[in-house]
N, C-alpha and C positions, 0 to 999 in steps of 0.2 A: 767589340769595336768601340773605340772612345766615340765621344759624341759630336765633337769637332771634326771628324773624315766622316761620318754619316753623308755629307752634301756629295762626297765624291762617286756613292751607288745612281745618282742620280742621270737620267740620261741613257738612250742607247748608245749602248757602246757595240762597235765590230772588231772582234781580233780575227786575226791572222795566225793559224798554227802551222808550224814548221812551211813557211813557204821558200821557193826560190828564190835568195835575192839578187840574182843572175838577172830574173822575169819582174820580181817583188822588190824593188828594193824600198828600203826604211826612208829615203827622202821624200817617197808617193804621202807620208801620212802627214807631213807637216801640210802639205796641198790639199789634203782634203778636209783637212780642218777648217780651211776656207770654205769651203761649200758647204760645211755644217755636220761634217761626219768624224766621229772621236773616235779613232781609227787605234788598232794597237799589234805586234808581232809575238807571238809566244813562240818562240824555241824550245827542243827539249837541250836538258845539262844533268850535269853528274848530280846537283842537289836535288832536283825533284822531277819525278817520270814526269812524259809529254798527260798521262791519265789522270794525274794525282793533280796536274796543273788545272787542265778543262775542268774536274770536276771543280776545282777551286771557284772559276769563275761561274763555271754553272750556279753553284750553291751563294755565290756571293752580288753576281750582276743578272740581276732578272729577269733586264730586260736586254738581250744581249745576243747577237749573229755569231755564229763562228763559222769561218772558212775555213775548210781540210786541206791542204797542199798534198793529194793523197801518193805523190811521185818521191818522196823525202821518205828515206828507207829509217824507220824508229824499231830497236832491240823491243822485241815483243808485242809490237801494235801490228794486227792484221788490219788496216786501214775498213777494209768490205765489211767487216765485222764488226768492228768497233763502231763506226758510223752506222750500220744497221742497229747495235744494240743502242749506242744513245737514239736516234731515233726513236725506237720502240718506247724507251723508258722515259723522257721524255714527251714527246710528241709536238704541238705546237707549241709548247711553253720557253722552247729552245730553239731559234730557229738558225738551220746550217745550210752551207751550202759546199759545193767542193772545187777544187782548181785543180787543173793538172795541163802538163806539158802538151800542146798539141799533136796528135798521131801522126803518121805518115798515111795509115789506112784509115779511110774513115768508117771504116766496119768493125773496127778498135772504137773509135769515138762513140758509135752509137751506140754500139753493148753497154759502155761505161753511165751514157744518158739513160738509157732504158735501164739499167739496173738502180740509181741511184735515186733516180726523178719516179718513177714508177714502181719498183721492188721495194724500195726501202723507203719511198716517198718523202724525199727533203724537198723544203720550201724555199729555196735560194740557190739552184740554182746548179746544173753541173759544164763550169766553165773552164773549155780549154783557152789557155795561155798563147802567145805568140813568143817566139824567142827573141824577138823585136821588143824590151822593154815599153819604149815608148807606149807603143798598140796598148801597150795593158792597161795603164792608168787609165786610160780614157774608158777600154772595156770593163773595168770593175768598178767604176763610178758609174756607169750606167746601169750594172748590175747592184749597187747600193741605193743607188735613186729609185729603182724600180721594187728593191725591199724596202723605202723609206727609212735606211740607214741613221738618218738625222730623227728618226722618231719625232717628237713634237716640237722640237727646238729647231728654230732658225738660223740661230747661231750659238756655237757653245759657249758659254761664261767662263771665265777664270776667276775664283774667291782672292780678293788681293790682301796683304797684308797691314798691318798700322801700320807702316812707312810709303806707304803709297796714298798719294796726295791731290789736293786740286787746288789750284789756284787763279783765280782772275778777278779783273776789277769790274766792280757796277755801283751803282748809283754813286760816284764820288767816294767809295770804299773797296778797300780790298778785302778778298772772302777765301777763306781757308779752309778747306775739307780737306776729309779721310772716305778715299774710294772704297766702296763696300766689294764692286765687281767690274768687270768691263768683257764684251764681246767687239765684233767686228764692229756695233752696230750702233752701241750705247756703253754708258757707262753711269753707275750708279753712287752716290757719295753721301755722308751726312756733314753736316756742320754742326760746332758748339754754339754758333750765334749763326741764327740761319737767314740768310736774305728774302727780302719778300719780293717773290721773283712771278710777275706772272705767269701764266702760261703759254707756252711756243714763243716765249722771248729769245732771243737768239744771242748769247754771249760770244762775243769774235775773244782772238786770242788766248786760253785757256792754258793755262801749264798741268800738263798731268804728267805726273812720277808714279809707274805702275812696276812698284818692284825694279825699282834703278832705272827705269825703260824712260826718258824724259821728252816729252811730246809737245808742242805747239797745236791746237786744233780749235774748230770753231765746235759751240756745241747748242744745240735746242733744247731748254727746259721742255719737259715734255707730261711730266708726272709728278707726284707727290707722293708717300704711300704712308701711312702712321704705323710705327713700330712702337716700342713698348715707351720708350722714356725722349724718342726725339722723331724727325721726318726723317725720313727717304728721297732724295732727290735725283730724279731720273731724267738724264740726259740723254739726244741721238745726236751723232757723229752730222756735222755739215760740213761743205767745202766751200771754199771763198763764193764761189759761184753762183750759190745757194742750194746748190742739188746735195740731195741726204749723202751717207755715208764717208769714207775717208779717200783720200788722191791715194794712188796706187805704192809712192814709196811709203808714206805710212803706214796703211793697209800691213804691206810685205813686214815692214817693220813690228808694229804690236801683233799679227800673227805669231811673228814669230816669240813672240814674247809670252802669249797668251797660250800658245802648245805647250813651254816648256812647264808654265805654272798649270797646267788640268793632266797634265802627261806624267810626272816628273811626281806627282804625289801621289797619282796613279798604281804608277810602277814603283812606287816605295809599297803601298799598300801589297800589292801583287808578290814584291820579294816576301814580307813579315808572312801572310798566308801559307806561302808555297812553302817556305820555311816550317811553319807551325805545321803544317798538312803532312810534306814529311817525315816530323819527327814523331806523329799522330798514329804513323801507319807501320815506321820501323818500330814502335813501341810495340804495338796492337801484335806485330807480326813474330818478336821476341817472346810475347807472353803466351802463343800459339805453339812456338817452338819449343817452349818451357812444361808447356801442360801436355803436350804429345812426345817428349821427349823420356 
């Protein structure tokens, strides 16, 4: 892995395998990126088994939840089984949990909890679904809050690009940065000629360009950090008001901005893998056929 996507293992991450997006749909994950959880959907497809994928992320995100949709019918996955054997092989280093469509009998439901939570002993959790979407988001946010889904981070970061910018006027001058990162909360920049800016000064009116995303916001000097050849300069989000963070349309707005730059390099990553994994495994399995042949 080149050394520029290294930043991208960073962070818990929760996927989603083969769930229903009937119960699950894919709009839950931009929302929960606001509460601080890097949420993601693995599907199985014709290019690489639903097995060849988990192990992908196993062996590649560390630190990392996976939810079973165990109700999604997969060509040769015995769901009881496979979840028991990662389990076993694993253990705490992987931690899972399972979803499935709610029962009519609840002597169905509790077999499946006593088998899962107990027999095979996963840590997250075995949650039935409402066919009522809605119910769900709120039910698996609570069930992510209670695994601390968000691991250490408060808010996820998106690395932004050199064309993403900062600009605002102070002391009788205008000051020109290159955003290093931004969350819901902060956002990070250097400058080639840096202001002597003290600390918890509050710069009103601020132009940030994050990746064509073009903002108005007030911000608070907050930090300084020394990097190899210049400063670090760490801003938090204010509103006119004076109360931290962003007003609700902007908020919605770099959200949505900030999903597609942490998500979007993500799932590049995840395709080149899944790709290489099964070209990895039709070789390995040609060479098998060839020697027993």
């Amino acid at each position: 892995m080149e050394e520029s996507s290294k930043y991208l293992l960073e962070g818990r991450k929760t996927f989603f395998i083969c769930p229903d997006v009937s119960m699950f749909p894919d709009t839950y994950l931009e929302d929960y990126l606001k509460r601080g959880y890097e949420t993601y959907i693995i599907n199985d497809d014709r290019i690489c088994t639903i097995k060849e994928k988990v192990q992908v992320i196993i062996d590649t995100f560390k630190d990392s939840i996976l939810f079973f949709y165990i109700d999604t019918p997969i060509e040769d996955v015995n769901w009881k089984e496979y979840i028991k054997e990662l389990q076993e092989t694993y253990k705490d280093s992987v931690l899972i949990g399972v979803l499935y469509a709610k029962r009519t009998k609840e002597n169905e439901m509790h077999a499946l909890e006593r088998y899962y939570l107990y027999d095979v002993g996963i840590k997250c959790g075995c949650i039935a679904l409402e066919y009522q979407k809605d119910k769900n988001f709120t039910l698996i946010d609570k069930v992510m809050f209670a695994n601390q889904a968000c691991g250490r981070r408060k808010n996820i970061r998106a690395f932004c690009d050199l064309s993403s910018t900062v600009i605002f006027n102070y002391d009788k001058k205008k000051w020109l940065g290159k955003i290093s990162d931004v969350s819901l909360s902060h956002f990070s920049c250097v400058f080639d000629l840096e202001p002597k800016l003290p600390l918890y000064e509050k710069i009103n009116d601020i132009l940030v360009d994050v990746n064509g995303l073009h903002l108005h916001i007030d911000g608070i000097f907050v930090d300084c950090r020394k990097l190899e050849d210049r400063n670090l300069f760490i801003f938090i989000f204010a509103q006119p008001n004076g109360k931290q963070g962003l007003e609700e349309d902007v908020k919605t707005r770099l959200s949505e901005k900030i999903y597609s730059l942490v998500t979007d390099k993500v799932k590049g990553l995840l395709r080149d893998l899944f790709q290489e994994e099964h070209k990895r495994n039709a070789a390995n399995s040609s060479k098998t056929k060839f020697l027993f042949s």
